[in-house]
C-alpha positions in Angstrom: -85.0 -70.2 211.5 -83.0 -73.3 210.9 -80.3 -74.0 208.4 -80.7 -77.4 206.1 -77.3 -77.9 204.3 -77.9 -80.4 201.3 -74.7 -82.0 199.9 -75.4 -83.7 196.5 -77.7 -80.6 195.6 -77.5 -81.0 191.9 -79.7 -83.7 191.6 -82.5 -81.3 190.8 -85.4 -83.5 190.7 -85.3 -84.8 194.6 -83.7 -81.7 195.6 -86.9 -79.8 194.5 -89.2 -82.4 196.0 -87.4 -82.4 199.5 -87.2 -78.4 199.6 -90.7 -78.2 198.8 -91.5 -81.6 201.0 -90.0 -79.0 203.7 -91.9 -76.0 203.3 -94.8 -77.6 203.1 -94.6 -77.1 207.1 -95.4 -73.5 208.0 -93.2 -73.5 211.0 -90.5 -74.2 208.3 -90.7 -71.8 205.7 -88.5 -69.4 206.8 -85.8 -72.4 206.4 -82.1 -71.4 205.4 -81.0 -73.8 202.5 -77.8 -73.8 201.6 -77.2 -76.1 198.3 -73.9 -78.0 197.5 -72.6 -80.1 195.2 -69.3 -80.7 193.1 -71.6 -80.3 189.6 -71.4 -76.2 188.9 -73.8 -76.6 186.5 -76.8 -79.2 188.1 -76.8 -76.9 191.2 -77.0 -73.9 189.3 -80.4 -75.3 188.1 -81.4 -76.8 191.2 -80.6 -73.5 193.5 -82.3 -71.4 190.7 -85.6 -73.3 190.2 -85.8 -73.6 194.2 -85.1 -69.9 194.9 -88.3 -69.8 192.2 -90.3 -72.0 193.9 -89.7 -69.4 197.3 -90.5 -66.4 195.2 -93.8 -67.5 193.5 -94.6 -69.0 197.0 -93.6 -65.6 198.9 -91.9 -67.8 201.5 -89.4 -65.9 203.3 -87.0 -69.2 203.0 -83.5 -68.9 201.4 -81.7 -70.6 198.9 -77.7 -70.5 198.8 -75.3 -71.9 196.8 -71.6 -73.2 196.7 -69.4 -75.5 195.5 -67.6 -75.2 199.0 -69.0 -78.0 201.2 -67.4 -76.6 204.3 -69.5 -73.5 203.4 -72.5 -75.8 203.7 -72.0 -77.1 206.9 -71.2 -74.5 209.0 -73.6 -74.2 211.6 -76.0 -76.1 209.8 -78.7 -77.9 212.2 -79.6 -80.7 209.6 -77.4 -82.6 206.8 -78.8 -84.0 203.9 -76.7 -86.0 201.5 -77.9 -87.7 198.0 -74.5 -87.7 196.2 -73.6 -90.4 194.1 -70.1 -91.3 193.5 -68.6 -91.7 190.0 -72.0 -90.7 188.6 -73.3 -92.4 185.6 -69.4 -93.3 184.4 -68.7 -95.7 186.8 -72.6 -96.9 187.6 -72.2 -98.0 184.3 -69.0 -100.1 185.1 -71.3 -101.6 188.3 -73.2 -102.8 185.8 -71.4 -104.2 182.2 -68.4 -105.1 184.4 -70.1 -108.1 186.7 -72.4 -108.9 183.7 -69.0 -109.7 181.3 -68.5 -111.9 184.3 -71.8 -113.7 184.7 -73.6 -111.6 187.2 -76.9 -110.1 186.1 -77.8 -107.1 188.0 -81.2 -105.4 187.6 -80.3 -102.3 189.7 -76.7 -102.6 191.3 -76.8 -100.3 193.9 -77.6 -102.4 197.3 -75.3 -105.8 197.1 -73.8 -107.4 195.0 -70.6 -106.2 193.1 -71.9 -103.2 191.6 -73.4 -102.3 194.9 -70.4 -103.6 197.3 -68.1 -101.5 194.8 -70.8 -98.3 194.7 -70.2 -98.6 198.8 -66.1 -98.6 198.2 -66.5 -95.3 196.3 -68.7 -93.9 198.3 -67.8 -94.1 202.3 -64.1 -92.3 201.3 -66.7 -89.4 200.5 -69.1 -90.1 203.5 -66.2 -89.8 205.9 -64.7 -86.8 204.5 -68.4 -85.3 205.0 -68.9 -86.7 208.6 -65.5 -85.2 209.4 -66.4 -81.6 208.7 -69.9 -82.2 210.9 -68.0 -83.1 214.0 -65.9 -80.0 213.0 -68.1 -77.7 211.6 -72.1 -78.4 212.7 -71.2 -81.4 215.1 -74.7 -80.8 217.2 -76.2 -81.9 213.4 -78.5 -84.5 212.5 -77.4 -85.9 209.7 -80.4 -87.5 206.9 -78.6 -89.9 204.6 -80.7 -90.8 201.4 -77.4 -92.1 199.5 -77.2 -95.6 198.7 -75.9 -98.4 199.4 -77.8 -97.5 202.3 -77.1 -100.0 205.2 -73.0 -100.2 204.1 -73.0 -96.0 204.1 -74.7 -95.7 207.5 -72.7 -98.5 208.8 -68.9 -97.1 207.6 -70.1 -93.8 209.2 -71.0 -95.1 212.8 -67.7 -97.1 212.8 -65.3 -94.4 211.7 -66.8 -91.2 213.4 -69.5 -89.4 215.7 -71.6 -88.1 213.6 -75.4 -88.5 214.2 -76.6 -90.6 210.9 -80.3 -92.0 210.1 -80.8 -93.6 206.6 -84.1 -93.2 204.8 -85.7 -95.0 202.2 -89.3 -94.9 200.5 -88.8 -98.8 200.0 -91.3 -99.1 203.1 -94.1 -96.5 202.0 -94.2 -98.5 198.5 -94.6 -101.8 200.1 -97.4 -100.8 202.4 -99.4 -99.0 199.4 -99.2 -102.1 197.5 -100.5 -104.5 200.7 -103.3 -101.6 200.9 -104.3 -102.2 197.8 -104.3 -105.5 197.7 -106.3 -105.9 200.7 -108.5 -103.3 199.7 -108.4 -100.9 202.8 -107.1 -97.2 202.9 -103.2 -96.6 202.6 -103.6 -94.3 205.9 -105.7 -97.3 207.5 -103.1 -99.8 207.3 -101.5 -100.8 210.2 -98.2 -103.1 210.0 -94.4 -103.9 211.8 -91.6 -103.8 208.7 -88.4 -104.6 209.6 -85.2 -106.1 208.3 -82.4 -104.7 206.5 -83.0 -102.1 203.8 -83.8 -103.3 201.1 -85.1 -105.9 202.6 -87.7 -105.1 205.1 -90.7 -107.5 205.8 -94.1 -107.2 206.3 -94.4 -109.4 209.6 -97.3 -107.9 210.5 -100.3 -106.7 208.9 -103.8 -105.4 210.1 -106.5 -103.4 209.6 -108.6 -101.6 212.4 -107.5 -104.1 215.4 -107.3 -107.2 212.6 -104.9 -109.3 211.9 -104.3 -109.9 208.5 -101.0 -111.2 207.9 -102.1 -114.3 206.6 -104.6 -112.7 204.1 -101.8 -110.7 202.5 -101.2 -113.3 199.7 -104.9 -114.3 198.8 -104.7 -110.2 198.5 -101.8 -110.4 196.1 -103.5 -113.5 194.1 -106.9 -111.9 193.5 -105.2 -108.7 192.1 -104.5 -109.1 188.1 -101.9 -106.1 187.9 -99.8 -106.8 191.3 -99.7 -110.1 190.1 -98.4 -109.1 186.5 -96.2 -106.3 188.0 -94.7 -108.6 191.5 -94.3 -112.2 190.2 -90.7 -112.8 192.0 -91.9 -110.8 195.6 -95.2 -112.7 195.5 -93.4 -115.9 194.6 -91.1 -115.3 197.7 -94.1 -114.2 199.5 -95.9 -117.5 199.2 -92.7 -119.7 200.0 -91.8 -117.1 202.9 -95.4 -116.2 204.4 -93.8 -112.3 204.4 -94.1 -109.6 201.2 -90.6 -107.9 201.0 -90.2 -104.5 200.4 -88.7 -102.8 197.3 -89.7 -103.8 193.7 -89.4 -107.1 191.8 -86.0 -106.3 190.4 -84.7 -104.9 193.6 -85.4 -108.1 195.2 -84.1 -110.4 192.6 -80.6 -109.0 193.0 -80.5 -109.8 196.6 -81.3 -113.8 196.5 -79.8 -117.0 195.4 -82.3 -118.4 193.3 -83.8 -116.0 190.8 -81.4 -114.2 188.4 -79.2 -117.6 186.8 -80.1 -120.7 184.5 -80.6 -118.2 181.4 -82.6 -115.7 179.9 -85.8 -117.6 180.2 -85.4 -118.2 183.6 -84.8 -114.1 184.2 -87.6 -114.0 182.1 -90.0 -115.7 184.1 -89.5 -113.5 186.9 -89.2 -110.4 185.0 -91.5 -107.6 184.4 -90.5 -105.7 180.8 -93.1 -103.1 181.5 -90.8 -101.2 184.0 -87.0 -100.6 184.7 -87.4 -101.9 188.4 -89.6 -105.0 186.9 -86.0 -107.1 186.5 -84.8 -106.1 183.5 -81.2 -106.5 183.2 -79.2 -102.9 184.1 -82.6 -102.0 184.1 -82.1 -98.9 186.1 -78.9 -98.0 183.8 -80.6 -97.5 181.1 -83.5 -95.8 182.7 -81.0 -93.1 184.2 -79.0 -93.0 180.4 -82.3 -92.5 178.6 -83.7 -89.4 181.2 -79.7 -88.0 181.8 -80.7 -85.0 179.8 -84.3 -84.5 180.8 -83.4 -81.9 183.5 -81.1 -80.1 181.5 -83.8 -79.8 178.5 -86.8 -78.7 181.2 -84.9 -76.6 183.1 -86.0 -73.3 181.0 -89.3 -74.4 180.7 -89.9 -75.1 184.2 -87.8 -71.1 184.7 -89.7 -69.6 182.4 -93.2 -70.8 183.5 -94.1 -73.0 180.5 -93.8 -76.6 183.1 -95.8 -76.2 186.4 -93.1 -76.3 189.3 -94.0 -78.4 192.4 -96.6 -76.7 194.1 -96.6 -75.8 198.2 -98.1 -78.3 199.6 -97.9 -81.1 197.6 -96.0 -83.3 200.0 -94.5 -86.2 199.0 -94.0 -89.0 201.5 -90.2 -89.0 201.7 -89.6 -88.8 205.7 -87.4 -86.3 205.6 -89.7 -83.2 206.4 -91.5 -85.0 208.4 -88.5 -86.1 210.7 -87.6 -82.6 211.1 -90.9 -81.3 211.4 -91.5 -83.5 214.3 -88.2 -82.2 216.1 -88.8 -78.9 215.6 -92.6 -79.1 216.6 -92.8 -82.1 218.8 -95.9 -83.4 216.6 -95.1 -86.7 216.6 -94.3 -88.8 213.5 -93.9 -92.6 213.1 -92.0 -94.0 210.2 -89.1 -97.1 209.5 -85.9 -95.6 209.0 -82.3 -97.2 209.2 -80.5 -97.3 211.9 -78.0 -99.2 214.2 -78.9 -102.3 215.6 -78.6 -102.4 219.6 -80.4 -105.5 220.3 -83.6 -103.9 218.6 -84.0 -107.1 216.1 -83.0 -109.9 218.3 -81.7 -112.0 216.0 -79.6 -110.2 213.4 -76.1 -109.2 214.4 -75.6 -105.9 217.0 -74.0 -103.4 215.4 -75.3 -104.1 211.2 -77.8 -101.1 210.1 -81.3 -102.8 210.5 -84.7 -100.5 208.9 -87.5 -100.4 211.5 -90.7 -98.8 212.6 -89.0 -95.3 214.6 -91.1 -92.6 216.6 -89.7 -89.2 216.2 -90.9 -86.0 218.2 -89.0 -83.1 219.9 -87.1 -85.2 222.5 -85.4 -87.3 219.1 -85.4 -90.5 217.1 -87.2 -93.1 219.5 -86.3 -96.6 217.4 -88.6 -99.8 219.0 -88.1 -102.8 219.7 -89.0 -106.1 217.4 -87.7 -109.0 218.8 -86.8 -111.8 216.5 -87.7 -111.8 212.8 -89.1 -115.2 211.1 -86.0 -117.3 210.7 -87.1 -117.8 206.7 -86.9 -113.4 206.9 -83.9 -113.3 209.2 -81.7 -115.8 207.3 -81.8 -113.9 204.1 -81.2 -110.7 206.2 -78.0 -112.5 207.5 -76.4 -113.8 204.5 -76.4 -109.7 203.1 -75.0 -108.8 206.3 -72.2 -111.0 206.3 -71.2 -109.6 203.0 -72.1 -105.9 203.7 -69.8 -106.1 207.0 -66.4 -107.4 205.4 -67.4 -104.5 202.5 -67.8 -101.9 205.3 -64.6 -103.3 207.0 -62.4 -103.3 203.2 -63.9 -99.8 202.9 -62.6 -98.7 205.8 -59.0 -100.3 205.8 -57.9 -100.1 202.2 -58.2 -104.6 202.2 -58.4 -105.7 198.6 -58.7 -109.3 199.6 -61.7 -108.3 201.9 -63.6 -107.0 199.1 -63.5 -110.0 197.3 -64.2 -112.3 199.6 -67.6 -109.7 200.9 -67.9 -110.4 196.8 -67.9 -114.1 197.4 -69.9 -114.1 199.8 -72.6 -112.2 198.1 -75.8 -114.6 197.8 -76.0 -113.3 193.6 -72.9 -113.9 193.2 -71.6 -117.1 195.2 -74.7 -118.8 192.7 -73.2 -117.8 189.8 -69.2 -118.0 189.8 -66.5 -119.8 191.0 -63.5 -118.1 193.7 -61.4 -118.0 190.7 -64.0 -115.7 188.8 -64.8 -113.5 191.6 -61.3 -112.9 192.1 -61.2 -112.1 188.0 -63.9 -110.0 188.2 -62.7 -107.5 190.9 -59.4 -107.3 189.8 -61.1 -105.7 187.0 -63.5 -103.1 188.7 -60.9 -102.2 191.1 -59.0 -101.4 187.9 -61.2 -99.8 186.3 -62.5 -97.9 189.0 -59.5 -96.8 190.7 -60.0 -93.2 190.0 -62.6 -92.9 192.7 -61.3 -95.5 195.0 -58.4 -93.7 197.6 -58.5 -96.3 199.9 -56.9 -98.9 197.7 -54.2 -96.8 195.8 
């Protein structure tokens, strides 16, 4: 019997899919969950609709509850955290604050100022949770999903001892889409991704001994809906000679060249049909239009009327499968995010860097790349630059750093002058100060 503490609990969609993702395992189903999360109300509905999940299942697996993250952690043998800082209130502010300014954000939550300033609120948090590990469960392995991913896992190495790996679907995505465009099975692919998260690329591609890196874009070209769905990632893709991981939108947000020179220019590059596509604050209003939905299914999903997840329906979210592999040696391969000691060759030592990991009972094995292409590794750098004087600010309270890891975001330094940056984080650290200790 193991003991999963899950800190963030109340968002009751990937709670559900990671407890179920768990027991999906058999040696797991006798898992002790204990749920936490600041929300009384979202973890109510997320510990009752799991514990419903266990019953209908007749899993001898427990759910607890508390609003007491110390509670949580004690003893625990695994820490999951998918909290999010300021919720929808001051994602908003991410969001309308840099676009009053100039800067047009599709998502907001990786780079950028929404996602430099989503970091400043969130590594106080982080800290305070790796703090009680080392006091409470310090033998834990700690599975962040909490975004922005390479700044959190970065702030956390720095400032304590806690054992952290960052995980991300961004990967899984990207290889489905390569898969289909090449026309071979998902489980058939074979590829290295690596980079930063977020921005993780495709350097190599094959299929059954193959190489086919260099058919991946006649792929993309000869598929009418990846084509419609991907125009800025296949646009880089062709001037790069590498697909990118994460969705059109995602990407656009963490270049130079894309999102400026006017609506029709964002246009160009954007697809309407989705909120990752590139719409502007696309994922905003995505998460303002379905704030409610969980609250309106919550009795129909308690009462019977919605289906619940069903055992054995695994999603791929690495999660499980990390800690199935650790607790059953059966050996699972997977890119997660983690610190980089020389592993990419030429990105900076120390920076959080996504790569193909091998994980069995003996731990988390990360390989070895070497270099990345130096179009792939340049981009890479000029985030990391900015995400290391954010992580740095974060850490000491430094207004001034914060603006200039602002500056030197690649979105922003295309946009606006010193004087505007400056402008525009005086404002969000104004109107954001409730959740920012570090800078009182």
């Amino acid at each position: 019997m193991i003991k999963i503490a899950m800190i963030g609990a109340g968002s009751v969609g990937f709670t559900r899919r990671l407890l179920m993702d768990i027991l999906a395992v058999a040696e797991l189903r006798d898992t002790q969950f204990y749920l936490m999360d600041i929300d009384p109300e979202a973890l109510e509905m997320s510990a009752n609709l799991c514990g419903k999940m266990i019953a209908d299942n007749e899993l001898a697996a427990r759910v607890v509850s508390t609003t007491d993250r110390g509670q949580a952690l004690d003893g625990a043998d695994y820490v999951i955290t998918m909290i999010r800082v300021g919720g929808l209130e001051a994602f908003a502010k991410d969001i309308e604050i840099p676009l009053r300014h100039g800067v047009d954000q599709c998502v907001g939550d990786t780079l950028g100022p929404g996602g430099i300033f989503y970091a400043l609120r969130t590594i106080p948090v982080l800290l305070e949770i790796a703090s009680d590990i080392e006091r409470l469960c310090p033998g834990a392995l700690w599975l962040n999903y909490s975004n922005p991913m390479a700044m959190n896992c970065w702030a956390v190495r720095r400032a304590s001892s806690a054992q952290i790996v960052g995980l991300c679907h961004g990967v899984q995505g990207g290889a489905h889409q390569i898969a289909t465009a090449l026309g071979v099975p998902d489980a058939e692919l074979e590829y290295v991704c690596a980079g930063i998260n977020h921005q993780t690329w495709f350097i190599k591609v094959a299929h059954k001994g193959r190489d086919l890196t260099g058919r991946v874009l006649e792929g993309f070209k000869n598929n009418a809906d990846l084509m419609k769905h991907e125009p800025l990632r296949i646009d880089v893709l062709e001037r790069f000679g590498y697909y990118s991981t994460e969705s059109n939108g995602h990407l656009s947000e963490y270049l130079p060249w894309y999102r400026k020179g006017g609506k029709e220019q964002i246009d160009r590059w954007t697809d309407y049909s989705t909120w990752i596509g590139g719409e502007t604050g696309g994922y905003l209003r995505c998460c303002r239009e379905s704030q409610d939905d969980y609250r309106k299914n919550y009795p129909r999903w308690l009462s019977g009327e919605l289906e619940q997840i069903k055992l054995g329906e695994r999603s791929h979210e690495h999660g499980s499968y990390i800690i199935e592999a650790l607790e059953t040696g059966r050996r699972y391969w997977g890119c997660f995010n983690v610190e980089n000691t020389g592993l990419i060759t030429n990105l900076p030592d120390g920076c959080t860097v996504e790569l193909p990991c091998i994980v069995d009972s003996t731990g988390i094995h990360p390989t070895h790349v070497g270099d990345l292409p130096l179009q792939c590794a340049a981009t890479c750098r000029a985030s990391i630059s900015a995400q290391e004087m954010a992580v740095e600010a974060a850490l000491t309270g430094d207004r001034d750093l914060v603006k200039l890891a602002v500056l030197h975001d690649p979105l922003t330094s295309a946009l606006l002058t010193p004087e505007q940056v400056w402008e525009m984080c005086d404002e969000m650290f104004a109107q954001m100060s409730p959740w920012l200790p570090q800078f009182r």
